[in-house]
N, C-alpha and C positions, 0 to 999 in steps of 0.2 A: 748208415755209415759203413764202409766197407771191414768187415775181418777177417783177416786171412789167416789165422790158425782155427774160426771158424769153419772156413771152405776147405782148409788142407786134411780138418777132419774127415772131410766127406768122400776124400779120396782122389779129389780133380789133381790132373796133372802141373805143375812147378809154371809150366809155361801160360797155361791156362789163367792160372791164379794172377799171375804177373800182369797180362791183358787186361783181365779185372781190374787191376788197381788203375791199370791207367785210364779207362775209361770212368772209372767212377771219379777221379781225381779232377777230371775237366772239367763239370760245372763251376768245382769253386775256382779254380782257375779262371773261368771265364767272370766268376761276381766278382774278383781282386782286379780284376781286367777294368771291368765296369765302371769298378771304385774309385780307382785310380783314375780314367779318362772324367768322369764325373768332377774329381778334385781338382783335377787340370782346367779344367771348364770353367769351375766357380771361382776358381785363383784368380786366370785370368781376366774373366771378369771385373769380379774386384778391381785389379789393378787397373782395367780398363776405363772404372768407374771413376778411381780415382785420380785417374789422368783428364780423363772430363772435367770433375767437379776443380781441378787446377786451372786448368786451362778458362772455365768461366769463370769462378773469381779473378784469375789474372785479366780478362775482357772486363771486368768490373770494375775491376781495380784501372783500369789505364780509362776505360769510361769516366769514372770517377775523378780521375788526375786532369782528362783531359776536361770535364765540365769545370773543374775547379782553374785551371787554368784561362778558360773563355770567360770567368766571373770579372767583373770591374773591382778594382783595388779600391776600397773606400779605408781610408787614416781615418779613426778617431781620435779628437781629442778635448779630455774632458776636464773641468775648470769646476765643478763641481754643484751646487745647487739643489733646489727641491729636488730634480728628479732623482739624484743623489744621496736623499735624505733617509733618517731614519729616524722611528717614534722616539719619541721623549715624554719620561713617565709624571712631566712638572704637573702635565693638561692632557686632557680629549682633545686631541687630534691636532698634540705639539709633536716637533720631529726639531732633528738638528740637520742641517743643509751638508751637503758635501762628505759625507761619511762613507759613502760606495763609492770603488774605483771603476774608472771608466772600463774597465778590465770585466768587472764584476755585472757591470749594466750590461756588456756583450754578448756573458753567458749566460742569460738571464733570461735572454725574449730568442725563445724557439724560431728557426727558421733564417736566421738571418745570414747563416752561413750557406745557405741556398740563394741569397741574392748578391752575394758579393764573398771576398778573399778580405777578412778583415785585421787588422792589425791596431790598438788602443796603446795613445799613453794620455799621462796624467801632467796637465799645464798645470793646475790649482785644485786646491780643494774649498772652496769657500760659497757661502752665498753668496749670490748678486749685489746684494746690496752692499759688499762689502769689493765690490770690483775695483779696479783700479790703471792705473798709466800700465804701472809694470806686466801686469799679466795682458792687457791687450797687446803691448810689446813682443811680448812671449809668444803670444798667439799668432798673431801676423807676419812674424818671422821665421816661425814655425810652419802656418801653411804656404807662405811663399815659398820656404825651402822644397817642401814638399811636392810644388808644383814645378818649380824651376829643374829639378833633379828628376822628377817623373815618378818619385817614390810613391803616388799615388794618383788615382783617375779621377778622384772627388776626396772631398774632409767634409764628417759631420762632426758640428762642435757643441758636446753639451751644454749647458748653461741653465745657471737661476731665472728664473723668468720676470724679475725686477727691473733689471736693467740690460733682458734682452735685449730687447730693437736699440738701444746705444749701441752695446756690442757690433749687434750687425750691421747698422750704419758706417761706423767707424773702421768695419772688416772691410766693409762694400766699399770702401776711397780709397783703401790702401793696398789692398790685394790686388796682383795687378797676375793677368788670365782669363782664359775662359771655362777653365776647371769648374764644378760646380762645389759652391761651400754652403751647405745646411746649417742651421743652428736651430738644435733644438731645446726642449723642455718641458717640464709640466707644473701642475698645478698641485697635485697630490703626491708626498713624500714614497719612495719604495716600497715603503711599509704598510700603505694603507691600503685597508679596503676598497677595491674596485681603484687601485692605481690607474694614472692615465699614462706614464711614464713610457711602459714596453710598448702599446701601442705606436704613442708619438714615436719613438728610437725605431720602430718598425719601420712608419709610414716615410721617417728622415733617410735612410735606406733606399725607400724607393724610391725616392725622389732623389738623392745622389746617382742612384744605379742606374737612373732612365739618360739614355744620350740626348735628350730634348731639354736637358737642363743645363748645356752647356751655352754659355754667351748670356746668364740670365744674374748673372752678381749672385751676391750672398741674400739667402732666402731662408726665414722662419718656416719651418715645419710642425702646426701643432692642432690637435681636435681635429683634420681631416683636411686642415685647409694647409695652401701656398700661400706665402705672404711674401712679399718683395720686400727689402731693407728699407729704404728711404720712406714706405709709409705704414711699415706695420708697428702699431704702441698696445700697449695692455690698456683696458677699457675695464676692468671690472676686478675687484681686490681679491674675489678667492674663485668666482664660478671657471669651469673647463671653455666656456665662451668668452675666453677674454681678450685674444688677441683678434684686431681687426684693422684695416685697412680703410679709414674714414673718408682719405679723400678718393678715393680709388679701388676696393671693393680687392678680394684677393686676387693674384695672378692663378692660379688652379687651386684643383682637388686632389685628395688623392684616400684610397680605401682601399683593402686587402682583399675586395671583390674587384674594382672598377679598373684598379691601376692608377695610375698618373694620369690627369684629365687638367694640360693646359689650357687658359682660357683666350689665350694669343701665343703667334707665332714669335718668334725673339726678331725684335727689328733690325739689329744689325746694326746700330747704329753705336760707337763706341762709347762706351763708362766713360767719364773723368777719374781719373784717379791722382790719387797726391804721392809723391816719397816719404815712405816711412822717417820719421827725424833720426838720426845716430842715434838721438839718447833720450826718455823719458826723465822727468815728466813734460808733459804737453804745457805750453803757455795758459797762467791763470785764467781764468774765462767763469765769471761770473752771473747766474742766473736770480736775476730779482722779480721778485713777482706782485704785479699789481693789485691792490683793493683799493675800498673804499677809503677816504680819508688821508691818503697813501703820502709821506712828506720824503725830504731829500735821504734821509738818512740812512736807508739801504746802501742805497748809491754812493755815497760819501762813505760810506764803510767798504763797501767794497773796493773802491779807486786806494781810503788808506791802506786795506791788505796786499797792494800791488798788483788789481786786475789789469790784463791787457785787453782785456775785452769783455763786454755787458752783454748779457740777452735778456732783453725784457719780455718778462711774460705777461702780457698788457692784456690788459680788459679787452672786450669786442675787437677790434682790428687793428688790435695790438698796440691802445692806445693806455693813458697813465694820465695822472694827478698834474696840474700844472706846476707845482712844486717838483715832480719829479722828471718831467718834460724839460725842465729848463737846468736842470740837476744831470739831468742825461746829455743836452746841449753843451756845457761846459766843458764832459770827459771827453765827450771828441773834439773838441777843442786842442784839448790837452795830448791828444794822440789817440785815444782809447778808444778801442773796434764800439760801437753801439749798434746791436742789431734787434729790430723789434718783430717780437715772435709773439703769438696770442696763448695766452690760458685755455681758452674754447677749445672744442675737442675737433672739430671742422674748420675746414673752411678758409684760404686764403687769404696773406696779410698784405696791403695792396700799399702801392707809393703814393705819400702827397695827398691823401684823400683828407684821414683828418690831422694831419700831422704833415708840417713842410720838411718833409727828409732832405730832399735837394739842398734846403738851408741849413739845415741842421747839423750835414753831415753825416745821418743813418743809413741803415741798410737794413730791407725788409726781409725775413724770411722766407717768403713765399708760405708754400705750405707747413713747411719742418715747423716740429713743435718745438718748446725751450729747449728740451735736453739735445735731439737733434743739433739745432741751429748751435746749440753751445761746442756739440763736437766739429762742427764741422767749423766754425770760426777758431777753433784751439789750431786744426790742421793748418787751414789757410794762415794762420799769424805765423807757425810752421815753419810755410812756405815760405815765407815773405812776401805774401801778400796781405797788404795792410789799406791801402786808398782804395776809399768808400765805394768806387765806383769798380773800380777790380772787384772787390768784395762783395755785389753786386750783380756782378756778370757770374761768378762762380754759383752764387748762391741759385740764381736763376737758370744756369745750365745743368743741376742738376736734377731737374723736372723732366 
């Protein structure tokens, strides 16, 4: 370090001394120099970094807005049911239905917001079993809004799995579009171990989000399979393989490996659909069911309750008791819709074979099973179609 009353000691001259200092002074001068260019450096840096790391989150961010924007708008709306359910401490493996909001089921099953922009309300809370006029009302009015206004590209609608396939039959006549409408469900409450619940709400997803699903009516989504309205019914009281397709096997697949896997192309040939009535409830509509020994009195109780219409659920080919045969003959006599549907789980109910419809005044089912045929004879009376042979032609054009 320089001193200079050191050196002034020593006798060097004032001017000398002074040259000294300036030379000894320039190093640190030159490391403040350094220090400073250094600091400049790593400032700018920084800020340069941080202009970066802006500039890709904002590419993320509009990435982000923009994939979410290209997603298909799927409405849920949910009515409540097993997949809704929650344990109940009465029994092993009791649950009460309808206790999770559609809201709740959303947040629930990861991923879903990668397949669609989604949006949930709440029709009902209840079990299926406890379904009814007014909430199918609800519902139907509520996705045709939906469709009619654009508020949405597809509707999945959850549901008890009791009196799904009614649901969706009775969606399937009155919704009128090509928008695609899912209903789903499960077998095993929220609560339970190894739920089937988030999957199905998954797989009902993708099968609303696929464009292959428009022009195909209202469709069950559940265990992996597509089921079409008009023939999918529960087959089995509590296993995950219950819904099935007897006369006609499902319209696709679908798996979180495979994708959507149709089993035919959509033919193009237009639904029937009915007008929804102004006002529920739908006209009484009566299902009696045949056995052994089977006498008038079903039938004569249900005419004194005020049915407007019968659907027998009749032995083999949807036949019944000659007590009840002739019991059934009279109410359409009387004006009252008679349509003969079979109990059997397959299999077509055909005209005339053993049973003179023609004289009678009947109308055969076709395929649709009681509860079917009962909704769709509540629409038609609806409508004002009522003569057997209109009745008839409807029933058979929607095969």
């Amino acid at each position: 370090m320089f001193n200079a009353a050191r050196i002034a000691r020593r006798g060097l001259p004032k001017r000398e001394i002074n040259a000294m200092r300036t030379l000894t002074a320039r190093p640190a001068s030159r490391r403040q120099s350094s220090i400073s260019m250094l600091s400049i450096a790593m400032t700018a840096f920084a800020l340069w970094s941080s202009v970066l790391d802006t500039a890709a989150r904002a590419e993320e961010a509009r990435k982000d807005a923009a994939s979410v924007a290209n997603l298909p708008r799927i409405l849920v709306l949910a009515t409540g049911g097993t997949i809704a359910g929650q344990a109940d401490a009465r029994a092993a493996g009791a649950y009460k239905s309808g206790q999770i909001t559609g809201e709740q089921l959303v947040q629930s099953v990861p991923g879903l917001d990668k397949l669609a922009s989604v949006s949930a309300e709440q029709i009902s809370s209840i079990g299926s079993q406890d379904m009814n006029d007014k909430v199918w009302f609800a519902l139907a009015r509520r996705i045709q809004q939906a469709i009619d206004k654009n508020e949405a590209d597809a509707i999945v609608v959850t549901h008890g799995t009791d009196t799904l396939e009614e649901t969706a039959f009775f969606l399937d006549n009155v919704v009128h579009g090509d928008k695609p409408v899912v209903i789903v469900g499960s077998m095993r409450p929220a609560t339970a171990v190894s739920a089937d619940g988030p999957g199905n709400l998954y797989a009902a997803f993708q099968v609303a989000a696929d464009p292959r699903s428009r022009g195909r009516g209202v469709m069950a989504v559940l265990n992996d399979k597509i089921e079409g309205a008009r023939l999918v019914t529960k087959t089995n009281t509590t296993s995950l393989e219950t819904f099935n397709s007897p006369n006609g096997g499902p319209v696709g697949y679908v798996d979180m490996a495979g994708g959507v896997r149709f089993m035919a192309q959509v033919t193009g040939l237009k639904r029937t659909t009915y007008p929804l009535p102004a006002n529920d409830p739908l006209p009484r509509v009566e299902i009696v069911y045949s056995h052994a020994n089977m006498d008038a009195v079903p039938i004569e109780d249900a005419i004194a309750h005020g049915a407007k219409g019968i659907v027998l659920a009749g032995v083999g080919d949807g036949n019944s008791s000659k007590p009840a045969i002739d019991a059934l003959e009279a109410a359409a006599k009387k004006g009252i819709i008679v349509v003969r549907s079979t109990r059997v789980r397959s299999g077509f109910v055909t005209r005339n074979v053993e049973v003179d419809d023609d004289k009678n005044g009947f109308v055969v089912s076709e395929d649709l099973n009681p509860q079917k045929a009962r909704v769709l004879t509540q629409l038609l009376i609806a409508s004002g179609v009522t003569a057997p042979t209109e009745m008839q032609r409807a029933f058979t054009a929607t095969w």
